[in-house]
N, C-alpha and C positions, 0 to 999 in steps of 0.2 A: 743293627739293621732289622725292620721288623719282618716279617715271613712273606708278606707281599714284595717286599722292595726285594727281597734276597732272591724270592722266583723270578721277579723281573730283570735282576743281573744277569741270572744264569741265562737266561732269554737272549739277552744282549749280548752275552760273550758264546752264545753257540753253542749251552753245555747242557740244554736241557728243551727240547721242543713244547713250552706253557702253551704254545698258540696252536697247535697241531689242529685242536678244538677249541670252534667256538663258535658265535651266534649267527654265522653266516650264512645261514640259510632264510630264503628272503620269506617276506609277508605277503610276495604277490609277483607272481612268475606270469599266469596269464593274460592276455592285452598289453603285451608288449612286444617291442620294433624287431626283439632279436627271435620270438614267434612267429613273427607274421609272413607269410608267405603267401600271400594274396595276390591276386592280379590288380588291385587297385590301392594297396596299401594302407586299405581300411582297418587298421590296426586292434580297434574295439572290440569290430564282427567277426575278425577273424577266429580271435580263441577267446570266445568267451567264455565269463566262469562256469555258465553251465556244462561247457565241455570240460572244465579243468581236472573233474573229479575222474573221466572217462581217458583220458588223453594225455598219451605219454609227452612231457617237454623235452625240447630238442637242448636248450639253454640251460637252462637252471631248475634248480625246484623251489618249490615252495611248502610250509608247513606253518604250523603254528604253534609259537613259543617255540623255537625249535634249536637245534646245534645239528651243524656237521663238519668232516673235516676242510681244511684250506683246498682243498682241489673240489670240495663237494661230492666226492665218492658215496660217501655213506653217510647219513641222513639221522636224524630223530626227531619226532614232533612230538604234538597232542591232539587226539583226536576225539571228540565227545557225541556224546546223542542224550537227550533229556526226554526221549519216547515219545514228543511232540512235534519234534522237527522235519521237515521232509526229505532234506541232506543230510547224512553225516557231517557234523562240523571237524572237516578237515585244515580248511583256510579259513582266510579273513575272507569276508561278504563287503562289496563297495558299490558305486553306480561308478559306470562309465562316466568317462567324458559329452559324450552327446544322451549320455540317461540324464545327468544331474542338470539341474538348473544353475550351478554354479562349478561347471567340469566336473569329475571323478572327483570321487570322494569315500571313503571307507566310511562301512554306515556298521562299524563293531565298537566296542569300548573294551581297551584293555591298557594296559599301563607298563614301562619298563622301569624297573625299582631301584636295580644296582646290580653294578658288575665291577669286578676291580679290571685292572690292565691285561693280566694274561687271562682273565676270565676262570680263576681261581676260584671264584662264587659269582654266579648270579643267580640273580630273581627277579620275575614277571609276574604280572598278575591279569588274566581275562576274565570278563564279571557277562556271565551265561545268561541270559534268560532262561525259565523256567516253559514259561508258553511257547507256543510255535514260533519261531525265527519268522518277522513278515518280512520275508522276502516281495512276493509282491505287492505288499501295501508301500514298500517304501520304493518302489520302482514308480511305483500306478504317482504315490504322493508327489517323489521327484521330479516327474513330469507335467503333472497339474499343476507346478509351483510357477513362477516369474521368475526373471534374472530381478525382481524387485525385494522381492521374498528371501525369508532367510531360507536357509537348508531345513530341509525334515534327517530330524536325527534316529537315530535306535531310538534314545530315550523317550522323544517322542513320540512312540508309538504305543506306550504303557508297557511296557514289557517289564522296565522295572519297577513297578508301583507294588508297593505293601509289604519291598522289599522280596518279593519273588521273584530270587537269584541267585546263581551259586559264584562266588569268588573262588576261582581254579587259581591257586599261585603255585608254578613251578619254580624250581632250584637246582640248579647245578652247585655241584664242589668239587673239586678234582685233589684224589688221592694224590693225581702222577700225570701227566701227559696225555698218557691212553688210558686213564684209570678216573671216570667220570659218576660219582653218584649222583642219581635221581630223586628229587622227592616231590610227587604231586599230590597235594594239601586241597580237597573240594569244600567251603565250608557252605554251607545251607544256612542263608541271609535270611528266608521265609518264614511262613507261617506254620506250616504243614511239611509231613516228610514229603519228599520230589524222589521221586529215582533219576540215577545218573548213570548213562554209562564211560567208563574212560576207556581208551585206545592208547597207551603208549604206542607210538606205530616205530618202525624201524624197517630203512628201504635202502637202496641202494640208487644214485641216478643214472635215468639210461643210456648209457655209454656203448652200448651195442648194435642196436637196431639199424642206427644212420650209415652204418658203415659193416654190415655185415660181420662185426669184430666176434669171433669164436669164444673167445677169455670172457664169457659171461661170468661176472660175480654169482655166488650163490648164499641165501638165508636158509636155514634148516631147525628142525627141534635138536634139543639135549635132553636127553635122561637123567634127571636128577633124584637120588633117592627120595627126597622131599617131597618129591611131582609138582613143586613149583615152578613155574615160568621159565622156561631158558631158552633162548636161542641163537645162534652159533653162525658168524658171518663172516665169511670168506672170501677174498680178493687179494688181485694177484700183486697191488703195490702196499694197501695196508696189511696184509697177513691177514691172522686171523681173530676175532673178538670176536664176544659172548653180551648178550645182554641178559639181565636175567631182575627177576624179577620178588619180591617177596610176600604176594597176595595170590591166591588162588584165582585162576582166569583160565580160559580157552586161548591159545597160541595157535593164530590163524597164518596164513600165506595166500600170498597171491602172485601176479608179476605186473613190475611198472612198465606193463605194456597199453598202449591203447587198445579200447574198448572200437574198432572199427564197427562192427557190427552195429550195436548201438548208433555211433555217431555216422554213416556212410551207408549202412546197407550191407556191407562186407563181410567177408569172413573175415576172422580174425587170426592174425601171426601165432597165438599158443594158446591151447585153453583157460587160462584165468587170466584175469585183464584189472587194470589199476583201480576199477571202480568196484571191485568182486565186496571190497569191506562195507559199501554202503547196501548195496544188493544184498549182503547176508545181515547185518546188520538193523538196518532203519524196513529193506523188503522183506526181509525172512525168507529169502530165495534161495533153496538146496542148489546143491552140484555147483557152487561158484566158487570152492576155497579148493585150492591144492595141498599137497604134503609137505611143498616146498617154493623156493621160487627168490625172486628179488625184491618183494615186498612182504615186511611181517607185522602182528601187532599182538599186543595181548590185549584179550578180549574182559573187563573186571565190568560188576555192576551191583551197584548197593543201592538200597532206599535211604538217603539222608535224612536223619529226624533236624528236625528245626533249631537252629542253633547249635546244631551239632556236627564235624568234620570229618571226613573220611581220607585218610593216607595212604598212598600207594608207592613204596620204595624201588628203585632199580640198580643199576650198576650197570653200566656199559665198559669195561674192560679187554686187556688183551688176551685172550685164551693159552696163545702159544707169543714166542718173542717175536714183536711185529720188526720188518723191515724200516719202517719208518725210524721208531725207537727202539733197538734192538737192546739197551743194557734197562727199559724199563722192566719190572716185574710183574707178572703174570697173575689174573687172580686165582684164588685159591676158592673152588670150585666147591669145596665141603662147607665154608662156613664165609659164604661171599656178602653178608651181611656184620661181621663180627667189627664192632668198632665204628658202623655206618652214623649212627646219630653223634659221636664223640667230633668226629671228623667236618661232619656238618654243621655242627656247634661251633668248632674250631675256626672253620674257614669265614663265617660268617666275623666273628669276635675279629680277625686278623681284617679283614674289611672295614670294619670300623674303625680298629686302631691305625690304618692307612689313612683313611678319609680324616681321622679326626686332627690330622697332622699336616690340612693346606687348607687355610691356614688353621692353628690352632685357638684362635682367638671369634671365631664367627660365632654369633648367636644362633640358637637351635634353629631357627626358621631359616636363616640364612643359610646352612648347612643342609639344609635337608632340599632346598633347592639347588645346590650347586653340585649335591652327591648325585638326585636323579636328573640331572642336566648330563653331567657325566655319563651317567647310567645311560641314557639314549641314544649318547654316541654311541658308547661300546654295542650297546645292543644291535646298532645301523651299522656296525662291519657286517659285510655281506661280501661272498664270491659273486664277480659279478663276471661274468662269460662271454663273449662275443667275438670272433673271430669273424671278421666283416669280408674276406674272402672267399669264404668258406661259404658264409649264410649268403654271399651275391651268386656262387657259381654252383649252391649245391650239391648235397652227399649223395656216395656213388649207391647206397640201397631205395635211394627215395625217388620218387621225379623230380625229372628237374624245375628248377621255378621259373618262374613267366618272365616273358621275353622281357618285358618293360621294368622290370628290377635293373636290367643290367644299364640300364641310364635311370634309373630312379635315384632314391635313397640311398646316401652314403657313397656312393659310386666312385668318389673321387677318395677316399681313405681304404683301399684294399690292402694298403701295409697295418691297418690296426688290429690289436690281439691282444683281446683283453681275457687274462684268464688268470686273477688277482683277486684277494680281500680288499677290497676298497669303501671307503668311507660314504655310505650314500646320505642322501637329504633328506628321505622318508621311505619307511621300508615298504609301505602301501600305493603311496600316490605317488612317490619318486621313486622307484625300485632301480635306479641307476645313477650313476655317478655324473654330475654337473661338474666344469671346471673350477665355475667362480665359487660356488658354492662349496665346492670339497677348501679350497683355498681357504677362507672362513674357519671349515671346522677344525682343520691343523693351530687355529689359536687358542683351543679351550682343551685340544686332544695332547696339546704338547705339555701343560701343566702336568699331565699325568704318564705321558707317554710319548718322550720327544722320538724316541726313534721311529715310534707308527706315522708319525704328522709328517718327519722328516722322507721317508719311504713313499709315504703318499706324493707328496712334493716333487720329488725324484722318479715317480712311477711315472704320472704326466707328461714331464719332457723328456721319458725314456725314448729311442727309436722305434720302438713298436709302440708308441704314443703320438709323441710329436712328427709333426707331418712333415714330410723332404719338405717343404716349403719353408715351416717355422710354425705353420698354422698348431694351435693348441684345440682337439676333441674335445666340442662343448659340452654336449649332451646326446645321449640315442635318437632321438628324433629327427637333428640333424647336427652332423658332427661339425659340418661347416659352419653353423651358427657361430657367431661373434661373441666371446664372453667377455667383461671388462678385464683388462689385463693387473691381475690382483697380485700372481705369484711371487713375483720381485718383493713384494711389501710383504706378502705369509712367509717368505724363505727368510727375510730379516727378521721380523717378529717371532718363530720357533729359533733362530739361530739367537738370539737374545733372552727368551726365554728360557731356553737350556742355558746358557751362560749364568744366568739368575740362578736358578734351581741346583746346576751341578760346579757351579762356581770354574765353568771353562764354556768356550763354543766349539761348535764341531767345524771347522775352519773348513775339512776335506769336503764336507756337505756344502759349506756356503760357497767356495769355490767350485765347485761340482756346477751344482745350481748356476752360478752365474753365467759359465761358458753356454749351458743351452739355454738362460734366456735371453743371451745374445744373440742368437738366432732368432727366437718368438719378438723382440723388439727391432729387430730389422724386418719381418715381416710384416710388422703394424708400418713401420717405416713409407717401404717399398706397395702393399697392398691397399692402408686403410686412409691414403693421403692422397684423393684425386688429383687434386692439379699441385701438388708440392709447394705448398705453403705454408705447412705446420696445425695445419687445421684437419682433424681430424673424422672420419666418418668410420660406424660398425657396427647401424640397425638398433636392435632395439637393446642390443649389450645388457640383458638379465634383467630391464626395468618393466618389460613387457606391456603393456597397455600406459604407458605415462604419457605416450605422448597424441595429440589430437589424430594421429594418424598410425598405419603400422610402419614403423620405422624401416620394417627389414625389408618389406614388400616394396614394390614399384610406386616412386612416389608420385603424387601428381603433379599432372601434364610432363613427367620424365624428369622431373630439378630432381638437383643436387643435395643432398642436406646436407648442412653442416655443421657439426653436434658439441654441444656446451659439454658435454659429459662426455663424449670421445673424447675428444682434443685435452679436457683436465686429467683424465686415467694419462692422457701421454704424458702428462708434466710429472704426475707423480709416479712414474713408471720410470721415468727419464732420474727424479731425485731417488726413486729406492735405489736403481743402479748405479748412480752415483754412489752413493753411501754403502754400499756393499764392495763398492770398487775399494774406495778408502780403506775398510776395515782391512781387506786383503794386501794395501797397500802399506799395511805396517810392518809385513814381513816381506812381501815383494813390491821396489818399487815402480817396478813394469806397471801397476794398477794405477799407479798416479795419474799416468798419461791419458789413462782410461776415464779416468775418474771427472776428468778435466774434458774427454767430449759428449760425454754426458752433460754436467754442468750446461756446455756451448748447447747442447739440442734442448736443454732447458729454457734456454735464455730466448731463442728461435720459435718457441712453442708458448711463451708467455709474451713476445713481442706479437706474434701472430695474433693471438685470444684477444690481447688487450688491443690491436688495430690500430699497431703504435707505429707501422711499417706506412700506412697510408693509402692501404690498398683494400676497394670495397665497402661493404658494410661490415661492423664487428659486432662480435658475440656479447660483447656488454653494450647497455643500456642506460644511458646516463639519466635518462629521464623515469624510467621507473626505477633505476638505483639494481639491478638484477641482469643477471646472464642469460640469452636463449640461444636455443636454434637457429639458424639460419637458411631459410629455402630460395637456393637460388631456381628460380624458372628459366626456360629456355628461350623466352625475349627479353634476359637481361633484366629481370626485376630479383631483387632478394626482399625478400621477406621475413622479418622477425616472429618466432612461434610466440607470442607473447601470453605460455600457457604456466604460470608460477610455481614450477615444480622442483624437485631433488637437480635436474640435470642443471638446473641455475646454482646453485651449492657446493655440486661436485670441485668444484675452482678452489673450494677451500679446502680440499684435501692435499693438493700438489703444497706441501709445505715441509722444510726441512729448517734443521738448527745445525752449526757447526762448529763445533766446539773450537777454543783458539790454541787450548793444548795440541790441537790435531795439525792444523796451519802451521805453528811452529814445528811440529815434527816431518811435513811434510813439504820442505822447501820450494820443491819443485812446482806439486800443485797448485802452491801459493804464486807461485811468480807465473804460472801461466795463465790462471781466472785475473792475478791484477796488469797481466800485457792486454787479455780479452776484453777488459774491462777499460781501458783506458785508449783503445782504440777502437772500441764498440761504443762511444759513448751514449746514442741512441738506444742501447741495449743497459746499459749500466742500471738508467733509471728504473727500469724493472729490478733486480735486486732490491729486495725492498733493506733502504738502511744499512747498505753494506758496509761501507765507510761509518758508520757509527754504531758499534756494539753495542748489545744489550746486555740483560745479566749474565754475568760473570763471563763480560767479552764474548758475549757469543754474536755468530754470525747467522741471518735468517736469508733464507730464500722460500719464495711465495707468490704461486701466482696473483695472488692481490695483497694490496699494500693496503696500511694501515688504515686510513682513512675508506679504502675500497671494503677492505674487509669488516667496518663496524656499521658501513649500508648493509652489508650482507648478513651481518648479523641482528641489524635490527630488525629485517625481513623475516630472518628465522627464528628470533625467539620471539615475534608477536603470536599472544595465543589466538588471534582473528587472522593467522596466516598460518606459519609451520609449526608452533610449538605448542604442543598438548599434553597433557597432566602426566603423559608415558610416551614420551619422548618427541622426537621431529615427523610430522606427517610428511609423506612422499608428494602432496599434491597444497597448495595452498588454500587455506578454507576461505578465500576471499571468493574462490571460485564457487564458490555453494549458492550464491544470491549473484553472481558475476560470472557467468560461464564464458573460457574464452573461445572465439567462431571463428572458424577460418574460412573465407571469402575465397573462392577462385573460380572461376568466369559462373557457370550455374549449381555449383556444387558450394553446400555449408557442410564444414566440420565442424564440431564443437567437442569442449570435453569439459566436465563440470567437478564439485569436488565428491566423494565417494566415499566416507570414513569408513565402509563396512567391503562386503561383498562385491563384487565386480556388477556393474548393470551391463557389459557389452559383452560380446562372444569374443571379441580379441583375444589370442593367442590363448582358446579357448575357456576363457571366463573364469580358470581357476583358481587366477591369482590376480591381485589389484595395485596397481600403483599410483592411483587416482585418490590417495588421501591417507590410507591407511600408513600403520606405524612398523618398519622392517628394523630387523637388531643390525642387520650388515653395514647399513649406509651410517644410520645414527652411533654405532662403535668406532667407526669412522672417521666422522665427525669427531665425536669424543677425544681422540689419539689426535689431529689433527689441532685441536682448542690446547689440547696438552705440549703441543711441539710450539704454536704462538707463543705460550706463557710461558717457558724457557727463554723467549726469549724478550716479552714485555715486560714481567714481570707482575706483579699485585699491583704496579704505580700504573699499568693501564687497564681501565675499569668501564666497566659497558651496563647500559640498564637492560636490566632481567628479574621478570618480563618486560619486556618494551610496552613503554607508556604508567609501567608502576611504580617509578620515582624509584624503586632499587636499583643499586648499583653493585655489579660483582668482578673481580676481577676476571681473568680468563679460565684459571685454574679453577676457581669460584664456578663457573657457567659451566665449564665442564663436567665439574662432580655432580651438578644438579641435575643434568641431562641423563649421567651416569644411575643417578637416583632414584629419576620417575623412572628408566628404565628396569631398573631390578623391580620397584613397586609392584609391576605389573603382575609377578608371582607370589611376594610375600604377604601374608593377612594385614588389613588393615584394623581398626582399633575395634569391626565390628566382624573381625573372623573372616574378611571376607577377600577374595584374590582378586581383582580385575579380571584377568584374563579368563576366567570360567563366568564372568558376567552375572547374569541374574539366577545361576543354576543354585535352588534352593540343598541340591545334595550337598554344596563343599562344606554343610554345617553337618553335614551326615558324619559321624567318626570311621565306616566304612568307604567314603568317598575321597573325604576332604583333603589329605594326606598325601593323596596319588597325583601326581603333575602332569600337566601336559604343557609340551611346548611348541604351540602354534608356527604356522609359515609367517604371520604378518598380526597383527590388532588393529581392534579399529581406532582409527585417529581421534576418534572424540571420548570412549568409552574403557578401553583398553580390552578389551573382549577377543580371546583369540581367535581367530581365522583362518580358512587354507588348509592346509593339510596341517590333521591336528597332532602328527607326530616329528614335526619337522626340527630334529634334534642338533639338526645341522648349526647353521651359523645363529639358530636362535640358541643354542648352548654357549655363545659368546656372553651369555648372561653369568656364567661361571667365572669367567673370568675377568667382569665386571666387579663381583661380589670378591674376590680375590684381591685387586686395587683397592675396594671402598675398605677391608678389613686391613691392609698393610695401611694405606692412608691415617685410619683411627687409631692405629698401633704410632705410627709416629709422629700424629700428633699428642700424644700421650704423652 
């Protein structure tokens, strides 16, 4: 077992705390729902970043590049100044939501490189400008721009031209648990030497102020014979640690107190206040540093010559034996460098021999995507905080907050409490946990770490999660928000996953799992099915601007909508819990029964879709061959959205295979779907092909049959409709020259197709589902093509592309789907990535190397978009490349 797998055991079996630290301290704590205490719940104005640097957070912290432990007590970042800038660069720098022409947006460049599982090694990289940070050139810019227009980026503004820049790459290694070295690496890309100053900063979060709590942590100096750097942090759950340093610098203090004065006019609670390091630092303003306090940093500064690197080593350790880890070892205070570059070398070298063993067969570029794919999740564990009782009825040292919170925002979740590492979507423009979207990341996180995917899964439908209702917490904005109901299908995909990997499943976890989302699927049940007909409604369910209108919001003239893409998550919500019933039902056959009314709400939900019952108008459409919406209005008219999007598609998700080994084993189940089925005959025919197996006997269920499903795929692999050179676009490019309008008495909607950027402010502008290309849906898809051809085999073949006289089988269109999606990151014959578009840096050997992995691409271009660290379910690309390499392995 190699030395990561083996810290990972110990992990798992409780014998060693690898995770106590790690990168969970966010990118961007300010303008956000769990700050805001506004009377109007203007989220943005509330705390903006210019206050951040001033003003203590109630929630979280933030830092850059940063570690601290799982509860967030104690903190370490990087802090820089380039003697041009007019802040200290403590955070990341973005546009709001109402600054940006395309919502918030981080306007920094930095990269996550790699981290293994217990975060053993990692390494980042942030690439500095040299000139002044334009802060308000790219405010002034963002504003002048159109939702037509692309984004004004950093690079945009010349900052990095002539290559006047410093690449700052930090590195964590972990000795031990509480035994953390530092190495900050500045090299100077330029022409000319640049001075730099660094900050390793080292704070504590403020845990005190809200609640008048006495047990204030303390940071203070150490006397070292050497009179280098050390300083000595004490609190009353982790004990005590030292950080210490091996460069000559100034060791400043201050407290993570707000700056009242400053910000209010006010006196202020202690004299030195959280912003005292910019004020002495970037102002050169005496009397603002203390002798002590809750925030420290060491103060280092060198002129970089040109091409040349500057080093700055640390070591954050236990002083005395911490409570936390009490049989860890303590460092040794005389020679707390001895061994530091051996170890660093080490932990690095075990990283790779980790990574180079899933699989061991990938080609260099494909590995080097799949490592920092990974590398992004890990980096996105974040503590993420909110106690929604607490934040509605407020702390007894503060005022209280305004009346109208208390029927505002969230007001119906006061049992939530979140006060967890949880997996987010982007540590800058998503600084919190989405449902559907965590759901996602548990498929690429389990390759590497089934227990964290498994945990995350389990945290969700905890009690201090899932709502007395059944309801599932979407997101901070609003918890109510409806997410597609994914978890049944991620609880199976990690419980399979591990079965692959450790050659067993965690049975108590998949059991675990299915009892609470028994509850979350009786709540879609009972809440998301107006008049009980199996047709399903629940806004705009994560697709956000798809559709002509806002989904979530009051529809027009008060209709009904009735949604292609609710109603299919129910089918395929309804087949995952099927099929989890089964698995369970091999050792208990209690689950049969279960298993079997599932099946029955299957059958009910694809009579209903398909409008085989004879009631209404249905969701398919025989004339254009596609699924829509349906609005029914309140004089009895419905209406088909006739807008060619993903929500027409989703139908081809609800699809399972059944194997006939399983049937034979399961007597019972068997004899109660052929009594169902034989006295449902009106229901039968749905079953697609029950009575006649496929390969190797197997049985399919699907909400569209054969013939349904190869209109449906003729629609989505024509490249004049959804299929584009990196993968299926969210919106059909017929609509590009064919916008479709919606007519209702003197009101037009329309919605057209959108390959890039969002053009409307819907559900603020910052993401698109009008054309562009998401990993979620199309991985989807992918699984969904792969569960068909189990059961058609190679003898049923479909042309791809539609209209190019090629023919592929199922398995065939799958991989190919699977293909241009990975494309999107790996070089083409001319060096060059898609997803970085026409940026002439990725030929840069300082650039090219470093990945990001967008929220969305564009549907024509493949050019990433959105939030450009969204490591979340676009990390499903890892586990695409995973498939594509066992696949070439056996066809070998």
């Amino acid at each position: 077992m190699d030395p990561e797998r083996k810290r990972h055991a110990e992990l798992r079996r409780h014998e060693r705390r690898w995770d106590l630290f790690g990168p969970y301290l966010a990118e961007r704590a300010w303008a956000t729902v769990r700050e805001d205490y506004s009377e109007d719940g203007d989220v943005w104005d509330y705390f903006p970043h210019d206050h951040a640097r001033s003003r203590a957070y109630r929630w979280n912290e933030d830092g850059l590049l940063g570690i601290c432990d799982d509860h967030q007590r104690l903190c370490f970042a990087l802090a820089l100044w380039n003697e041009r800038d007019p802040i200290l660069k403590e955070r990341l720098f973005g546009v709001t939501g109402p600054q940006g022409n395309h919502g918030e947006d981080v306007k920094e460049v930095y990269f996550y490189l790699d981290s293994t599982p217990t975060h053993s090694y990692m390494r980042a990289l942030y690439k500095y400008p040299q000139a002044a940070y334009p802060y308000e050139r790219l405010l002034a810019e963002s504003a002048r721009r159109s939702r037509t227009e692309p984004e004004f980026e950093l690079a945009d503004a010349g900052v990095f031209d002539d290559d006047r820049y410093f690449d700052v790459f930090v590195e964590y290694a972990k000795v031990g648990p509480t035994d953390i070295l530092i190495q900050i690496t500045a090299h100077n890309r330029g022409p000319d030497p640049a001075p730099l100053h660094l900050l390793p900063t080292l704070w504590f979060r403020n845990t005190w102020a809200w609640v008048d709590d006495p047990r204030v942590p303390s940071l203070a100096p150490v006397r070292r014979r050497d009179h280098l750097p050390a300083i000595v942090a004490e609190h009353d759950e982790l004990g005590e640690l030292v950080l210490v340093g091996d460069t000559r610098g100034d060791v400043i203090f201050t407290n993570n107190e707000t700056n009242l004065e400053r910000l209010y006019g006010a006196k202020n609670r202690v004299p030195y206040v959280k912003d005292a390091f910019h004020r002495h630092v970037v102002g050169r303003e005496g009397g603002v540093l203390g002798a002590s306090g809750t925030k420290s940093a060491v103060h280092c500064r060198a002129v970089v010559a040109p091409g040349q690197a500057w080093t700055l080593r640390l070591r954050l350790s236990q002083k005395t034996a911490s409570p936390q880890c009490p049989d860890e070892p303590v460092v040794d205070l005389a020679a707390p460098f001895a061994g530091f570059d051996a170890v660093m070398a080490a932990r690095r070298a075990e990283a790779d021999v980790y990574y180079d063993d899933i699989p061991a067969t990938m080609t260099t570029d494909e590995r080097q995507v799949f490592r920092q794919a990974i590398a992004g999740l890990m980096w996105s564990k974040q503590f993420y905080h909110y106690i929604v009782r607490d934040w509605l009825t407020g702390d007894p040292a503060q005022p209280p907050p305004p009346r109208r919170r208390a029927s505002g925002r969230n007001t119906d979740w006061r049992h939530l409490f979140n006060r967890h590492v949880m997996s987010m979507p982007d540590t800058w423009e998503y600084p919190w946990y989405a449902a559907w979207d965590l759901a996602f990341h548990c498929i690429p996180l389990a390759l590497v770490d089934p227990g964290f995917a498994k945990g995350q899964l389990d945290l969700l439908t905890r009690e201090w999660f899932l709502h007395p209702n059944g309801a599932m917490p979407a997101y901070e904005w609003n918890f109510s928000d409806v997410n597609p109901p994914v978890f049944a299908w991620a609880t199976w995909r990690v419980y399979k996953i591990e079965q692959r990997h450790e050659g067993r499943g965690d049975r108590a976890f998949l059991e675990g799992m299915f009892h609470k989302l028994l509850l979350h699927f009786t709540w879609w049940v009972n809440r998301k099915d107006s008049a009980g007909k199996n047709i399903f409604q629940g806004g705009f369910l994560g697709l956000d601007n798809i559709g002509v209108f806002d989904r979530s919001a009051g529809l027009p003239r008060g209709g009904v909508l009735e949604q292609s893409d609710a109603t299919a998550w129910m089918g395929m919500f309804s087949l995952n819990m099927m099929t989890i019933a089964l698995e369970l039902a091999r050792e208990n056959p209690v689950y049969e029964k279960i298993a079997s009314k599932f099946f029955e709400h299957f059958l009910s939900i694809a009579d209903a879709m398909n409008n085989l019952g004879g009631e209404g108008i249905g969701l398919w459409d025989d004339q254009d061959e596609f699924f829509y919406d349906v609005l029914h209005l309140p004089d009895g008219r419905a209406l088909r959205l006739r807008a060619r999007s993903l929500v027409g598609l989703i139908p081809l998700l609800a699809v399972e295979t059944v194997e006939p080994r399983l049937l034979e084993q399961m007597p019972g189940f068997r004899r109660r779907l052929e009594w169902f089925l034989a006295h449902r005959p009106d229901l039968a025919r749905l079953v697609s092909r029950w009575y006649e197996p496929g390969a190797g006997e197997r049985r399919l269920l699907a909400l569209v049959r054969g013939s349904r499903m190869k209109r449906l795929l003729r629609r989505m692999l024509d490249p004049n409709e959804f299929l584009s050179d990196h993968g299926v676009r969210s919106l059909s490019k017929v609509h590009a020259t064919q916008p479709y309008r919606l007519h209702i008495d003197d009101t037009t909607l329309s919605i057209g197709y959108e390959p890039g950027e969002s053009r409307t402010g819907l559900f603020g502008g910052n993401s698109n589902w009008r054309g562009p290309v998401w990993f979620p849906i199309n991985y989807l898809l992918i699984e969904a093509l792969q569960k068909f051809h189990h059961y058609y085999s190679d003898d049923f073949r479909v042309e791809c592309p539609t209209g190019s006289g090629n023919y592929m089988s199922i398995r065939e269109i799958a991989d190919e789907l699977s293909r241009r999606l990975t494309s999107i990151f790996l070089p083409d014959a001319r060096g060059r990535r898609p997803y970085a578009g026409d940026d002439p840096r990725q030929h840069d050997p300082h650039w090219r190397d470093h990945l990001l992995f967008h929220e969305y691409f564009n549907g024509d271009t493949g050019q990433g978009l959105g939030a450009s660290h969204q490591t979340g379910w676009t990390a499903l690309v890892a586990k695409l490349l995973v498939q594509q390499c066992r696949e070439r392995d056996d066809d070998r």
